[in-house]
C-alpha positions in Angstrom: 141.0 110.4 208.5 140.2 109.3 204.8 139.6 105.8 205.3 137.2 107.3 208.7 135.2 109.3 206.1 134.6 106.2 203.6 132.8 104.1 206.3 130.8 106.6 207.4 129.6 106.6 204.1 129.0 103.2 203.7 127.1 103.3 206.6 125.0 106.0 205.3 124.1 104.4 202.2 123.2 100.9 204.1 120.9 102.2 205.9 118.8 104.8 203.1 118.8 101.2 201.3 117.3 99.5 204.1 114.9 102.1 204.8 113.5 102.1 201.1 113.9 98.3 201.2 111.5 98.7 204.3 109.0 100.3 202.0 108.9 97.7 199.2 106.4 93.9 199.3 107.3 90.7 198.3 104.9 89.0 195.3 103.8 85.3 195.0 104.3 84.2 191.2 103.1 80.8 190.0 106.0 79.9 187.4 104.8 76.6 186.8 102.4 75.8 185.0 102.7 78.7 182.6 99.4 79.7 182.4 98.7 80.2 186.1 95.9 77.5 186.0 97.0 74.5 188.8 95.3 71.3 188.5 94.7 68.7 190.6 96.8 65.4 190.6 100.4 68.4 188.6 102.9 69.9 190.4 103.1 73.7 190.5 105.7 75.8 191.7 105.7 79.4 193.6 108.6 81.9 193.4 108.7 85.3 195.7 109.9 88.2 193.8 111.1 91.2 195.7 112.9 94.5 194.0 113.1 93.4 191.1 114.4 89.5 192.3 113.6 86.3 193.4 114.6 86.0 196.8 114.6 82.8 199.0 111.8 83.8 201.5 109.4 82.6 204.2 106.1 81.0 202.8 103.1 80.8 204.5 99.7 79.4 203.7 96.7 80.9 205.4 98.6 82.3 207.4 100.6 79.4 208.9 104.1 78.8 208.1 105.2 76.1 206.0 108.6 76.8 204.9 111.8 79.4 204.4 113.0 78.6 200.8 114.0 80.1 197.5 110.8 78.1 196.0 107.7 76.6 197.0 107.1 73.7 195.3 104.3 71.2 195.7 101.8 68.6 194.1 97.9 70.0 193.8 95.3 67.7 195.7 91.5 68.9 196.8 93.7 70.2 199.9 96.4 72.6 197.8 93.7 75.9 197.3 94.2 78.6 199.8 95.7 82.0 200.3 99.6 81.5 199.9 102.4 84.6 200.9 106.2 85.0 201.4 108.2 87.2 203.7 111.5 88.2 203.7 112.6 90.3 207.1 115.8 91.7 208.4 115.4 94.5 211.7 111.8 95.1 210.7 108.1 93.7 209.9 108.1 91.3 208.1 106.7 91.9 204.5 103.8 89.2 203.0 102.7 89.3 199.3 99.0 89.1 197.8 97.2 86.4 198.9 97.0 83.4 195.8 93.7 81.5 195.2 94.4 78.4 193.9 91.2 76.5 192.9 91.5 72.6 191.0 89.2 71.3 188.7 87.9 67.0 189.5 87.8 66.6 185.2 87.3 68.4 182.3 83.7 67.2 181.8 82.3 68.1 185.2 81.7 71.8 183.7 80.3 72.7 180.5 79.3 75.7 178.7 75.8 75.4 176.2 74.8 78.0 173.4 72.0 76.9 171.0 74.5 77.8 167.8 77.9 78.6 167.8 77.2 80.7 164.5 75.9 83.5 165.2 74.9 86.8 162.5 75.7 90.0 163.3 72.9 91.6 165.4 71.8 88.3 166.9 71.2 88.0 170.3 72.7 84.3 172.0 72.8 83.3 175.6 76.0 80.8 176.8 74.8 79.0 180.0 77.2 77.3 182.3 76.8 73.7 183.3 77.8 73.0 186.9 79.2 70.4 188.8 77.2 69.7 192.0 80.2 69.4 194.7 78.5 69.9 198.4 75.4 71.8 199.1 74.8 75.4 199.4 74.5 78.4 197.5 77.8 79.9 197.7 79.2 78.7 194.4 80.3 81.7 192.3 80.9 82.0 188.2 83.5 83.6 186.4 83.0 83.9 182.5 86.6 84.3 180.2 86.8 85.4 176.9 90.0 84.6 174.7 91.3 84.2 178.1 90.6 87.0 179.6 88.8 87.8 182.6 85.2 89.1 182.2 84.2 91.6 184.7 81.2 91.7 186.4 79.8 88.5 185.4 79.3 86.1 187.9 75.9 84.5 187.1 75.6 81.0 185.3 74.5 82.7 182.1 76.0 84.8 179.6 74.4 86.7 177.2 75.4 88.0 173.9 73.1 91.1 172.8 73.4 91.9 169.3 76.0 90.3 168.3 78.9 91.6 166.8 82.2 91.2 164.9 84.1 91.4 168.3 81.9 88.8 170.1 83.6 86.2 167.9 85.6 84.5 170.6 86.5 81.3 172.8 84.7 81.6 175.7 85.2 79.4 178.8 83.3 79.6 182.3 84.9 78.8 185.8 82.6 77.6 189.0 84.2 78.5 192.6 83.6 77.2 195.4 86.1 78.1 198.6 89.5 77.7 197.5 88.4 75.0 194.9 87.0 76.3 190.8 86.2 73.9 187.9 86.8 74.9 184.5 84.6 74.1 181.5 86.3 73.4 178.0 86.6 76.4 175.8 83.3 77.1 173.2 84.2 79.2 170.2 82.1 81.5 169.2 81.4 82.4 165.4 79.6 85.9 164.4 79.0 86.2 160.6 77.4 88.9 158.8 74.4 88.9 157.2 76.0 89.7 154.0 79.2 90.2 152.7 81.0 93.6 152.4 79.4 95.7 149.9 81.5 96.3 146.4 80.3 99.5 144.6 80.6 99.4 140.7 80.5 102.2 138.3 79.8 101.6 134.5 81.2 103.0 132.4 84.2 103.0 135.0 86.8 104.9 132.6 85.4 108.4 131.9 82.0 109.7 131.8 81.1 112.6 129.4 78.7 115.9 129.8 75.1 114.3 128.4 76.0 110.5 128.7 74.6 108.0 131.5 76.3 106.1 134.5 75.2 103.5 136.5 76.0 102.5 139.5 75.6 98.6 141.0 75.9 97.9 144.7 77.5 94.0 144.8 76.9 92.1 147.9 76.2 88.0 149.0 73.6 87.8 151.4 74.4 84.8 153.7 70.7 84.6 155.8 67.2 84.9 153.6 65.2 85.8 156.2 66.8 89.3 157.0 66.6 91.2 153.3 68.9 93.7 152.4 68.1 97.3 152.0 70.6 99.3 149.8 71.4 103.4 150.2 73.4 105.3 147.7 75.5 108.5 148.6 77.0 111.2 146.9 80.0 113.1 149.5 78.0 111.9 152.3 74.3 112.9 151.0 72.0 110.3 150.6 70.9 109.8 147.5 67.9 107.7 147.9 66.0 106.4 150.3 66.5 102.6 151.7 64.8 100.5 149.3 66.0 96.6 148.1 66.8 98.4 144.6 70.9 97.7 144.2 71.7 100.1 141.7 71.2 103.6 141.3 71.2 105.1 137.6 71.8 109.0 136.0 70.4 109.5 132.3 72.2 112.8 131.5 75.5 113.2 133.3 76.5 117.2 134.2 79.7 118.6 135.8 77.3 118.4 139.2 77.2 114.8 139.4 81.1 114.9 139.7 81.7 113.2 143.7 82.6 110.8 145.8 79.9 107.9 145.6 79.6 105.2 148.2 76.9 102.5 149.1 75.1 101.3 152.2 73.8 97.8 153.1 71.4 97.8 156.4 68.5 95.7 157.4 65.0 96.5 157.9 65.6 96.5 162.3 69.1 98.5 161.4 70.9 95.9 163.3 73.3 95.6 160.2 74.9 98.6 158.5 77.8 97.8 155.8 79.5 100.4 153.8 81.1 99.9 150.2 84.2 101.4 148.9 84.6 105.0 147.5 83.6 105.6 143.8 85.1 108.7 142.3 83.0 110.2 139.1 84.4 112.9 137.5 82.2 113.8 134.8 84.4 115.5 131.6 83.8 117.3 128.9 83.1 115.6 125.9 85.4 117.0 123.6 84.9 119.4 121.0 85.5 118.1 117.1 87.4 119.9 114.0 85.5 123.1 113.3 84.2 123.8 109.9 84.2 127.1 108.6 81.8 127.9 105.8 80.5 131.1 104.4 76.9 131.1 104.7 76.6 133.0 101.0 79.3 132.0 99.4 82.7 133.1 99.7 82.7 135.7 97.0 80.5 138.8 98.6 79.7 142.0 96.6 81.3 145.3 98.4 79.0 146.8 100.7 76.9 143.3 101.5 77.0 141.3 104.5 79.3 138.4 105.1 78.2 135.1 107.6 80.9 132.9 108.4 79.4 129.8 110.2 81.7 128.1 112.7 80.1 124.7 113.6 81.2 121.4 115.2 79.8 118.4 115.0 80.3 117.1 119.2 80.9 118.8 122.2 80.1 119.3 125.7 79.1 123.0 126.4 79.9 125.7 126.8 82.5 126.3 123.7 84.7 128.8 123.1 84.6 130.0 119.4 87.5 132.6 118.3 87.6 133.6 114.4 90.8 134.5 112.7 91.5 136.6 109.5 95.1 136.3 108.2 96.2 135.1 111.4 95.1 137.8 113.4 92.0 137.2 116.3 88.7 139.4 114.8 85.8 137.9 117.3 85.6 135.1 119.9 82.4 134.3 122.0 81.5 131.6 124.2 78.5 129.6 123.2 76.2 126.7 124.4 75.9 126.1 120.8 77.3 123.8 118.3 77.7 126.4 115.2 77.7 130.1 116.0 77.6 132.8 112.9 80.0 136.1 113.0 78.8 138.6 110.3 80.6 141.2 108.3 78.8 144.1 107.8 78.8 146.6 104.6 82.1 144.2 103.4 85.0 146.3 101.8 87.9 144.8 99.8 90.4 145.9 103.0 88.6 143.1 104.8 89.4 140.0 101.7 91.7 137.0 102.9 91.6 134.6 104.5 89.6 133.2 107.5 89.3 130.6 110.2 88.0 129.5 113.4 89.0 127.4 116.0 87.3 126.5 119.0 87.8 124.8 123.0 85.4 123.2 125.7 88.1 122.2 127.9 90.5 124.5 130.0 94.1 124.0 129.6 93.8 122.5 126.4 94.8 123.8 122.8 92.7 124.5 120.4 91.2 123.0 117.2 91.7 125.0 114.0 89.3 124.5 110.7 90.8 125.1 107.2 90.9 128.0 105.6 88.4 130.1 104.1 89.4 132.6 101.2 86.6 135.2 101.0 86.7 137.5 97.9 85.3 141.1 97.8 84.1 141.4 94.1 83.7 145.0 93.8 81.9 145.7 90.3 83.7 147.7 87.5 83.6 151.7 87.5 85.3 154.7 85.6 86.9 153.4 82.8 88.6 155.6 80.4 89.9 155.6 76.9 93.1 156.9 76.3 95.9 157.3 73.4 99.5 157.3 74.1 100.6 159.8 71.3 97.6 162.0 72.2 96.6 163.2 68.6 93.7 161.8 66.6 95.7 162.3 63.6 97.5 159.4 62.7 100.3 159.1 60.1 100.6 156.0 57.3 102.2 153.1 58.7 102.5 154.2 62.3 101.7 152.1 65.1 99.2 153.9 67.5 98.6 152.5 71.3 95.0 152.8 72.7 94.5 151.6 76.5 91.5 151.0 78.4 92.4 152.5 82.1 90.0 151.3 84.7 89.7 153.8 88.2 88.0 150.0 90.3 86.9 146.8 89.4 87.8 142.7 90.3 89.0 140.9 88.2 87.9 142.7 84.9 87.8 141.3 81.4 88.3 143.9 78.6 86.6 144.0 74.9 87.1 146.3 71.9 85.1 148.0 69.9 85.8 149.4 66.1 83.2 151.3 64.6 80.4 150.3 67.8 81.6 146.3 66.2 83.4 144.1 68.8 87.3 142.9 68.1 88.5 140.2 68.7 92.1 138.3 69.2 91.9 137.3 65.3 91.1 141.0 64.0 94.0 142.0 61.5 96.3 144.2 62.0 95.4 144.3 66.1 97.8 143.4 68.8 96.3 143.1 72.2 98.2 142.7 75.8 97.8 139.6 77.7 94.8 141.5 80.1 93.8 143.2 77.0 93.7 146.5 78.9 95.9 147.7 75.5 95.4 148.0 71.8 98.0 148.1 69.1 97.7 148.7 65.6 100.1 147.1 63.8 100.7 149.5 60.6 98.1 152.0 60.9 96.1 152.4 57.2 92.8 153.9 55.7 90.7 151.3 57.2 91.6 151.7 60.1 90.0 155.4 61.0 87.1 155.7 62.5 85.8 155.5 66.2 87.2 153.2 69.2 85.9 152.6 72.7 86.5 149.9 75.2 84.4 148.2 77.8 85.5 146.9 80.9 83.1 143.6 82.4 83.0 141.5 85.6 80.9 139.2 87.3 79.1 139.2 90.9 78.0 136.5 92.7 74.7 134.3 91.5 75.4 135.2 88.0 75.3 139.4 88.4 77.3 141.0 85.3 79.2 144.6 85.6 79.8 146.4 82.6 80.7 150.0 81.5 81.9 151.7 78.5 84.9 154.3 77.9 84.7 157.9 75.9 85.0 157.1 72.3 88.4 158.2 70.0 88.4 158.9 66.5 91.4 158.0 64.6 91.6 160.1 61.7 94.6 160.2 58.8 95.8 163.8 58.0 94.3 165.9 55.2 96.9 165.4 53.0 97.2 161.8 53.2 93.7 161.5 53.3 93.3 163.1 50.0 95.8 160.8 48.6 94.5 157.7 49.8 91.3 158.7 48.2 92.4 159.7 44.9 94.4 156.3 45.1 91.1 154.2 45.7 88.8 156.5 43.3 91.1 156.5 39.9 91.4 152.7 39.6 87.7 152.5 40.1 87.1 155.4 37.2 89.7 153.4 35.2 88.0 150.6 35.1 84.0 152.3 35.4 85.4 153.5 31.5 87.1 150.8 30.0 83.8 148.7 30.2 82.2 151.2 28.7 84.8 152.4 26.1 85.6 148.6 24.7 82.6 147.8 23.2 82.2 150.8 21.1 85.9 150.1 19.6 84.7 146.9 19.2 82.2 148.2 16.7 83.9 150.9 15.7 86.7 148.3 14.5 84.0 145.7 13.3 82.5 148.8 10.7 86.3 149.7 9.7 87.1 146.4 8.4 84.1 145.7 6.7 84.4 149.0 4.1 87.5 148.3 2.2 90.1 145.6 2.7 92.5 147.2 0.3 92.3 150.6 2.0 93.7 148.9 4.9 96.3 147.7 3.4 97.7 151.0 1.4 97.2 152.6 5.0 98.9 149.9 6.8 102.0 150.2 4.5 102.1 153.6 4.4 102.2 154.1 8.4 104.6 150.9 8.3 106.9 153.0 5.8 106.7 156.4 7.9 107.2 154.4 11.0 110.8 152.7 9.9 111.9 156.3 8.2 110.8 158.1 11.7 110.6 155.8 14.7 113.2 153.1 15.8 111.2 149.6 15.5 110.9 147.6 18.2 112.6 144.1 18.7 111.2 140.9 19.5 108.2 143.3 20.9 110.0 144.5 23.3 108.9 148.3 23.1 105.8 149.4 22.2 105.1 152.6 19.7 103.4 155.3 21.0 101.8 157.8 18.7 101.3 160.4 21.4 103.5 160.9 24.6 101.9 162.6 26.7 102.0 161.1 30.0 100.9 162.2 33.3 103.2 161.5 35.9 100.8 161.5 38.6 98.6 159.1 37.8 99.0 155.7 39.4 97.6 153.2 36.3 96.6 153.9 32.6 94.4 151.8 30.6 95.7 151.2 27.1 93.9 151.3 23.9 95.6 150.4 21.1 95.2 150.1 17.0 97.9 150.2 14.2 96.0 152.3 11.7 95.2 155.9 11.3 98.1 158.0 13.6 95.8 161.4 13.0 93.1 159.4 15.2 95.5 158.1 17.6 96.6 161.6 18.1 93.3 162.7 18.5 92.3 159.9 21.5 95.5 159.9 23.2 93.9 163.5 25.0 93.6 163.3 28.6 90.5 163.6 30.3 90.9 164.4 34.0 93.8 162.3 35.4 92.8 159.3 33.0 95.4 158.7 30.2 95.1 156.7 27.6 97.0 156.6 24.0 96.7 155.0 20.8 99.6 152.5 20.4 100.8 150.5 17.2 102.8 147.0 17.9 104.8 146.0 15.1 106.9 143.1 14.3 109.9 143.6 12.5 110.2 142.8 8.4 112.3 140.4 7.2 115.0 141.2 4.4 113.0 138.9 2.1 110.3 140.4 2.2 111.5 143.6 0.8 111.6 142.2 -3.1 108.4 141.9 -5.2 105.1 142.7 -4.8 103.7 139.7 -4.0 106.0 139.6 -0.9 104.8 142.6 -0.1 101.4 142.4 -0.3 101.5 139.2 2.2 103.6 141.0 4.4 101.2 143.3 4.8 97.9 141.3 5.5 100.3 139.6 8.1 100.7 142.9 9.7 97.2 143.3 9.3 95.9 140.6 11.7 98.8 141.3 14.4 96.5 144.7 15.1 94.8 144.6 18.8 93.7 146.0 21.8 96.1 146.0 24.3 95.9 146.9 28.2 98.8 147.3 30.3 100.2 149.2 33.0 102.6 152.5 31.7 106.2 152.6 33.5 105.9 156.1 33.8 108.7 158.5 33.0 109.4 162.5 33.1 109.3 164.3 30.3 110.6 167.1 30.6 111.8 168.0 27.4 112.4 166.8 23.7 115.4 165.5 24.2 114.9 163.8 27.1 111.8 162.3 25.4 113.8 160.5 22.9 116.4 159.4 25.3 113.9 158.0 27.7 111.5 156.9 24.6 112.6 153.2 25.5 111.6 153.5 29.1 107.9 154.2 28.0 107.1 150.7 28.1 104.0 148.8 28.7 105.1 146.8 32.0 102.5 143.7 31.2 103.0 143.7 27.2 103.3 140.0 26.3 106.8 139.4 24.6 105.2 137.6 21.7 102.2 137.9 20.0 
């Protein structure tokens, strides 16, 4: 039963093959010569192919049968052409292919193809004519035309034409004449089309980068190949003409803008538009031209009074616009403002000294770029001096000997100030005596305060504007005054000297004549006197040594009195007594110098009587300064009788 089943398939499957085999038709393919052309005087050989196979078949030729083989193979002669088929048949119909139409040519020269050029420019119009062989009479030859081989359809008349020629018209052309089941073939003609020019080259100068305000030009290359057809050139921007057709190659914009950024192209056509050429793609991409360094410069001057107006001026000196200015103070943004400017101006108005420091700008044309700082600007706000005051440290006007008082000059506003004294409405200076001043002279010391130094101070303060403008302003005044007390002694320390001396110049030369007068009455009186006050004075008085002391007839002395002015004579002690009163606090006394005797002098009166005129010339006038002394009573007097001494009495006479 298995083996029964198998067959019956078999037999199935046998005949579906045979019916689909039924369906299929054999196909008569020239394998020799390759190219499917068979000449007269070569062999040529014909294979069947059926479902996908060669198959040895039946071959016919018109119709008639001329043999059952796996290949038909034969020699060509004028007799070979005709319609050719091959059967293969088992239980049915038999099955034929296409028909084959063999044609053979007599030479190679009996069929020729003519064209006045075989260089032809684009848009030309040529005509290829096929040259026949006469074989027979009649009109029932037919033409086939081939280009690179291939079959031409439609054509079937003696002439070709080619209307405006183009690229794709370049070819080899050949013709074929039939006639029956014979064709002749002419040699193959190659056919040239060339342009009328070469393919256009657009050119951009500059070609690099073209900046807001600068030029471009652009240059459309080409070689024309044919003189009589001239060239007319188009320019585009994205697709939009730029111009119209002209014979003008270039194409040239003065002053670039961001507008003329695009895709640029060139077109090459002739007058009768048979030729239309386009150039390459030109991208323009016009930039920004960018901006320079910034300078930042205050428009009147960078010192401003308060309360004026400020102009910073931001400027560059290149630049597409529009820029982008931003000022700074300190670091911190104040103003920006876009401009189509190259400088723009940012005023301050009614400046105050919150808004000195220090400024800059900086400035952008481009996006995504940083942007360019200047340097710095310091601006000053000179704001002019105002309330200044005079004060003292110890607050009292009264100012003790010696003391060092502290006047300072304190100033409510004011830049920069420079400070100056004033003493009795006189200006001080650094060199003034007994002055100390502070480095910013905004104090004033005085050293050891004394008499000279009372009277009135003030102090100024002074600064300058801009353009030359001078501030200045003055303080209260302070009077520096000593106390009562001391002022009384100060005075009485300046006057008495004065009076001392006022009276000794007029005092000496009246004891000059007085003196002059004396000596002239009676020498010899003189000397009886002068050895009678020599004898009282070495009985009473202790002489003095080596002059030493000096004797003084009265003692009075006032102890208050800073100097005494000394008149002195060693004659008449009653006198002496007499002029050694005090008048006011002037003292003056009558004093006697003597020089003490030698022992051998004592004996005889001629030693005597020289001694005595020697004493008598050693009388003068002396003045000298009293080392005063208390005397408080009698004994004290003669214990402190050698402290009365004359401080400037000369040792020796």
């Amino acid at each position: 039963m298995p083996y029964a089943k198998e067959l019956c398939l078999l037999i199935f499957l046998r005949n579906v093959s045979y019916l689909v085999a039924y369906g299929q038709s054999t196909e008569v393919v020239i394998t020799n010569p390759r190219d499917g052309v068979i000449k007269e005087g070569e062999w040529f050989t014909l294979k069947c192919w059926y479902i996908n196979r060669y198959i040895t078949a039946f071959w016919y030729k018109n119709n008639i049968p001329e043999s059952f083989a796996k290949h038909f193979r034969r020699k060509a002669d004028s007799k070979t052409g005709g319609y050719y088929q091959c059967q293969w048949s088992e239980w049915s119909s038999p099955s034929r292919g296409e028909p084959l139409k063999v044609v053979t040519i007599a030479s190679d020269m009996t069929l020729t193809v003519q064209v006045h050029s075989t260089t032809l420019l684009l848009g030309e119009t040529s005509v290829l004519k096929c040259s026949s062989y006469t074989w027979g009479s009649g009109t029932d030859y037919s033409f086939l035309w081939y280009r690179n081989n291939f079959l031409i359809e439609g054509e079937h008349e003696p002439e070709y034409t080619i209307a405006m020629a183009r690229f794709s018209d370049g070819a080899t052309y050949r013709c074929e004449q039939k006639l029956g089941f014979r064709k002749w073939i002419s040699q193959d003609v190659s056919i040239i089309v060339k342009d009328l020019c070469s393919k256009p080259t657009l050119q951009a100068d500059p070609d690099v980068e073209v900046f807001i305000g600068e030029g471009f030009n652009l240059v459309c290359l080409t070689e024309p190949f044919h003189e009589n057809h001239p060239l007319l050139y188009t320019f585009y921007k994205n697709r939009d003409s730029l111009n119209f057709p002209s014979e003008k190659s270039s194409y040239a914009k003065e002053e670039a803008t961001m507008h003329h950024s695009g895709s640029y192209q060139c077109e090459v056509t002739t007058r009768d538009s048979n030729l239309r050429k386009w150039s390459n793609i030109v991208l323009i991409s016009i930039k920004r031209i960018p901006v320079s360094v910034p300078d930042l410069s205050a428009k009147n001057g960078n010192e401003v009074m308060e309360g004026d107006s400020a102009w910073l001026n931001c400027s560059v000196t290149r630049g597409s616009t529009p820029i982008q200015y931003i000022f700074y103070k300190d670091s911190q943004e104040i103003y920006w403002e876009y401009s189509n400017h190259s400088r723009i101006v940012h005023t301050i108005v009614n400046i105050s000294k919150s808004q000195e420091g220090n400024y800059h700008c900086a400035v952008s044309n481009q996006e995504e770029e940083s942007l360019l700082y200047s340097k710095l600007l310091a601006v000053s706000v000179i704001v002019p001096v105002a309330g200044v005051f005079l004060k003292l440290r110890t607050n009292k006007t009264e100012i003790l000997i010696g003391s060092s008082p502290v006047l300072e000059c304190v100033l409510s506003r004011g830049t920069r100030p420079y400070f100056q004294w004033y003493f009795q409405q006189k200006a001080l200076n650094n060199v003034s005596v007994n002055y100390n001043f502070s480095s910013d002279w905004r104090e004033l010391a005085i050293e050891s305060f004394q008499s000279q130094h009372q009277g009135q101070y003030r102090c100024g303060a002074i600064n300058r504007g801009p353009s030359g403008m001078i501030f200045n302003v003055t303080s209260n005044p302070i009077d520096l005054t000593l106390p009562a007390q001391q002022h009384s002694a100060e005075m009485a320390a300046l006057i008495v000297p004065l009076f001392l001396i006022v009276s000794l110049l007029i005092l000496l030369p009246i004891k000059l004549q007085n003196r002059k007068q004396a000596d002239s009455s009676s020498s010899s009186r003189q000397h009886r006197e002068a050895m009678g006050n020599r004898a009282e004075s070495t009985s009473e008085d202790r002489p003095a040594r080596n002059f030493d002391y000096a004797e003084i007839v009265s003692s009075q002395v006032n102890v208050s009195s800073c100097a005494a002015a000394v008149y002195c004579s060693g004659k008449n002690t009653d006198t002496h007594n007499d002029d050694s009163k005090m008048d006011g606090s002037l003292l003056y006394s009558v004093v006697k110098v003597s020089k003490p005797r030698n022992a051998a002098h004592s004996d005889g009166a001629s030693g005597t009587k020289q001694a005595d005129q020697a004493e008598q010339q050693q009388s003068c006038i002396i003045y000298a300064t009293l080392r005063h002394t208390d005397t408080g009573g009698d004994e004290e007097a003669d214990q402190d009788q050698e402290r009365n001494v004359y401080a400037n009495l000369p040792r020796t006479l």
